[in-house]
N, C-alpha and C positions, 0 to 999 in steps of 0.2 A: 376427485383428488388427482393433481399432478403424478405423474411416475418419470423418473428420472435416472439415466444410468448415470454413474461418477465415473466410469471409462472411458469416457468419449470424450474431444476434445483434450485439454491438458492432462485429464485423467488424474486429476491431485485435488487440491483442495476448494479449487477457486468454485467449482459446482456446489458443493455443498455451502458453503460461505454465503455468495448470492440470491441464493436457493432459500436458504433461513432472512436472510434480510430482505425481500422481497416477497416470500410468505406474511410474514408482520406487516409489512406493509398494506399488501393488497388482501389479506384475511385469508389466503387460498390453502389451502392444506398439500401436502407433499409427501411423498415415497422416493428416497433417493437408496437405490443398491448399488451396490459394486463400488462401493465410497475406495478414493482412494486405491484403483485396483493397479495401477501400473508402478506405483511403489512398491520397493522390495517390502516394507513391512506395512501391507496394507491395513484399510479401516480406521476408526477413527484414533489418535495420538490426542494427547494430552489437550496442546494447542486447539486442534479442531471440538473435544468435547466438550473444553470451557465455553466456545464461539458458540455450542448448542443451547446450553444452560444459559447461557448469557441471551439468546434472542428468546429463550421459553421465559427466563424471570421479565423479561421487558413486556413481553405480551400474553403471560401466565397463558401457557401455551400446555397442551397433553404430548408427551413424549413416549416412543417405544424403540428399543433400541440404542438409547443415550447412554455407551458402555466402553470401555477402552479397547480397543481392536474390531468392533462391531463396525459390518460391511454393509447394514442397512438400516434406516431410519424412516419413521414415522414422525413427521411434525403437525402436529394442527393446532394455530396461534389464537390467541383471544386478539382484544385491541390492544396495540401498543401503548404504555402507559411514560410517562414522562416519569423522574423520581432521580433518587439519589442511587448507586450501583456500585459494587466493589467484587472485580473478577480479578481470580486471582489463579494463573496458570499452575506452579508446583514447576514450572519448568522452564528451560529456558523459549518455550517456544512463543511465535510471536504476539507481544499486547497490540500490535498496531491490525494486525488480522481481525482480533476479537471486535477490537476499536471499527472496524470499517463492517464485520457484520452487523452491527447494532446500530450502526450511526445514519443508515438510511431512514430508519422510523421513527427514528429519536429527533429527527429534523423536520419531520410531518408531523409528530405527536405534539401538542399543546401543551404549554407550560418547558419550566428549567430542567435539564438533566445534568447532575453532574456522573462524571464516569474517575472512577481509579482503578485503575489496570497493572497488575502486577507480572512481567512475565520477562520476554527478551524484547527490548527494545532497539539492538542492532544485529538484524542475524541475514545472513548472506540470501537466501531464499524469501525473505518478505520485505517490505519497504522499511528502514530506518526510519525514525522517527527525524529527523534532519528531513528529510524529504515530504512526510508525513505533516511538518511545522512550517515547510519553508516553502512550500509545492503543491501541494494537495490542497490542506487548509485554503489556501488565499484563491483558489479554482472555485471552490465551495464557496465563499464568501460572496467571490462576484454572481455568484448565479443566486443570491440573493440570502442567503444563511448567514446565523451569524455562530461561528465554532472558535473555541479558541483552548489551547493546553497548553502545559508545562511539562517539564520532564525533572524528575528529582534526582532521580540514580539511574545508572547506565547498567543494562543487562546484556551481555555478550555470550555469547554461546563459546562453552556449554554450560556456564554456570548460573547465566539468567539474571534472577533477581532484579531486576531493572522494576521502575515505577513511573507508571506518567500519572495526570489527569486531566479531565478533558470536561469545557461547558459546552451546554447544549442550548440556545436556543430553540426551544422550538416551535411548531406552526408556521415555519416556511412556506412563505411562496417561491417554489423556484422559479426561474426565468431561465435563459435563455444565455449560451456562449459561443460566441464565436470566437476562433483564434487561428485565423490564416497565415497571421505574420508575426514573429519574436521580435522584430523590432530589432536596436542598435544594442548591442551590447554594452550595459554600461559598469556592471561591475563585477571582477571576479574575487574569490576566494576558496583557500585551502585548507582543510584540517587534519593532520594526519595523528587521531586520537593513539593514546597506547596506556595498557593499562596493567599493570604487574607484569611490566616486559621492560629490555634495556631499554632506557629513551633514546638510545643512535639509532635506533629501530625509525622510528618516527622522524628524524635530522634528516637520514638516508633516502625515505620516503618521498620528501619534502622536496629536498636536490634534485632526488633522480625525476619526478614529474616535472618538473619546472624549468630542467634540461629538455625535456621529452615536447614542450609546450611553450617555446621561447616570447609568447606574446601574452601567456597568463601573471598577475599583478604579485611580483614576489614579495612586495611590501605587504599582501593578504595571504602570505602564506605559513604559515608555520605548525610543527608539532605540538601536541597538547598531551598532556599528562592528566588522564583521566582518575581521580580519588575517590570519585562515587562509584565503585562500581567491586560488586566482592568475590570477582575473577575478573584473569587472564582475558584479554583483548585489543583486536588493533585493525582501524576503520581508516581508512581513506576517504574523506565530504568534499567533493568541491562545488561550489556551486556557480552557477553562470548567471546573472542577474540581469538582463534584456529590458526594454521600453515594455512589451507588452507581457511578461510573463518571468517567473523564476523558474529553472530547473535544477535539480540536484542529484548528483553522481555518486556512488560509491563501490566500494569494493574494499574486498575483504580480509588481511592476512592469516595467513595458513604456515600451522607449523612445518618448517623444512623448503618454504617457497621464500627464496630473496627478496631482500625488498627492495631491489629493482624492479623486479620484476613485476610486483604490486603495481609499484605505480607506473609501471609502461603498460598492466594494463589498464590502470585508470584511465592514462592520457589517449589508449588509441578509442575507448569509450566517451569521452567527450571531443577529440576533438572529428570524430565519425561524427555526432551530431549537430555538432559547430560548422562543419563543411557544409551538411544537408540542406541548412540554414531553414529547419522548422522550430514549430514552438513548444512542440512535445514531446519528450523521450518514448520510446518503447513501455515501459514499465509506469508512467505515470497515465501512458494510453490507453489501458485497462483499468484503472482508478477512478477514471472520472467520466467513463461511460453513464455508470448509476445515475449518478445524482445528476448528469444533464438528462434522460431517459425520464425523471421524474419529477422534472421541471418541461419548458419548453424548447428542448433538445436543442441546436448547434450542429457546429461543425469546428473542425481541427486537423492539422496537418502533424504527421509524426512522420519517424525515420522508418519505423517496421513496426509489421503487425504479428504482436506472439501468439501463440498455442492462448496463453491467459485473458487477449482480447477479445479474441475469435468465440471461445470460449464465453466470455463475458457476454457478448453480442448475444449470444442464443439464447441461455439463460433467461437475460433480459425479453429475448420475444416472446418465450414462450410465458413470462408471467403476463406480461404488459402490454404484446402485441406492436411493441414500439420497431420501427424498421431501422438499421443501423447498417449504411450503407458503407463498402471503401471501392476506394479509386485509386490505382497505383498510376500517378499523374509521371512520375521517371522514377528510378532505382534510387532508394532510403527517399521516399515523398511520396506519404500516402493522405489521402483527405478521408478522412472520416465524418462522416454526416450520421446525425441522429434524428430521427423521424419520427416525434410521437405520433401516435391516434390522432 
């Protein structure tokens, strides 16, 4: 059995995440302590306990442990099982989390899975579903899957409630991705979401990036009045749309922060990676380590390497033994190469 501290590295939740979806995967049984230990309120939270119950129902797994603030876990998985699934956080914490630990064996496992996920689908700390649909997905697809969701209501923290669902083909074969080059930039867009908040909130948003960004497409730019969603919230999406790849941005307004301010930080976040002229953000860098690790690996150029990929990296060798090389080629250009067995 694996042993594994949850301190090391990001020291949050990306270990234990990985840890449970690559268990299922490769049948290997696991010890993870110190879950969560550099968080003020350490152990496992709502979010991370559904992500557990969710990889034990997929591959009727024995559990010890599985309890709300508990700092350590026992997992040992059966075979992942394809099927129909309905996880449903209580909180606003994130469905796209839950979403990404089940989604590596549900793409290996045989036969259809559908998934509905109930939880926050935009929350400042995990990937929006905007990026999730527009970013992620379409990486997974070329490396040979076929995934596809919907999103029905909007869950914003702190109120949550948000709903996606997601197919699953599975019995993939992965392959193999390269992505050296973003290619020409062909098309931008803006969404500045608001949801039981003034709409000048969103107008203001909209101006102030678009000033901040004078070569982004103000005809794709505007506020949106979010209805589906049964709290208070307010998103910033933009997205960059390239020859060889889509990325997507966001950020997140906070009560008592302007919203200028919002969006001068969105704009110094895209166009830092606009300048770098690679093809992968920070945060999508860590996303799609997995699923090339368990296909025929690749490589990719990003801006920076976080605490979350670094992270990622290990993980991944110690289930899989796959090598996960970086090269900081200049300052924000880094190559990431993936090296299975």
């Amino acid at each position: 059995m694996l042993t594994l501290d949850g301190s090391v590295g990001e020291g949050e939740g990306q270990i234990l995440r990985t840890s449970l979806g690559l268990s299922v995967v490769t049948g290997q049984p696991f010890r993870v302590h110190s879950i969560r230990a550099r968080r003020s309120r350490p152990g496992l939270m709502r979010q991370h306990l559904c992500a557990v119950r969710a990889a034990a129902e997929v591959s009727g797994a024995t559990l010890s442990g599985d309890e709300i603030g508990s700092r350590e876990l026992i997992f040992q998985p059966g075979p992942a099982r394809s099927g129909t699934y309905h996880f449903a956080i209580g909180s606003a914490g994130s469905a796209t989390l839950v979403l990404q630990t089940v989604l590596p064996a549900l793409l290996l496992a045989e036969g259809t899975s559908t998934l509905v996920l109930e939880g926050g689908t935009h929350n400042s700390m995990a990937p929006p579903w905007d990026s999730i649909d527009r970013a992620f997905f379409p990486l997974v697809r070329r490396l040979g899957a076929q995934v596809s969701g919907a999103l029905h209501s909007y869950g914003f923290y702190p109120a949550g409630g948000g709903k996606i669902d997601v197919t699953i083909e599975g019995g993939a074969k992965l392959g193999e991705l390269v992505l050296r080059d973003r290619g020409k930039i062909v098309e931008t867009q803006l969404r500045a979401m608001i949801s039981q908040i003034p709409g000048i909130v969103g107008v203001k948003e909209v101006e102030a990036f678009c000033s901040a960004v004078p070569w982004w497409d103000r005809a794709k730019s505007r506020p949106e009045v979010i209805r589906r969603s049964p709290g208070p919230g307010n998103a910033m999406v933009a997205d960059i749309v390239c020859e060889n790849v889509t990325e997507v941005f966001t950020v997140f307004g906070e009560r008592g922060v302007p919203s200028e301010t919002v969006a001068e930080n969105l704009a110094k976040e895209v166009q830092r990676h606009v300048d770098a002229d690679v093809p992968i953000g920070e945060h999508l860098a860590d996303q799609i380590l997995l699923p090339m690790a368990l296909g025929r690996g690749g490589a990719y150029r990003t801006v920076a390497l976080t605490d979350h990929t670094r992270t990622q990296a290990e993980v991944i060798r110690m289930f899989l033994g796959t090598k996960i090389r970086f090269t900081e080629t200049k300052p924000d250009d880094i190559l990431v190469e993936v090296l299975p067995k």
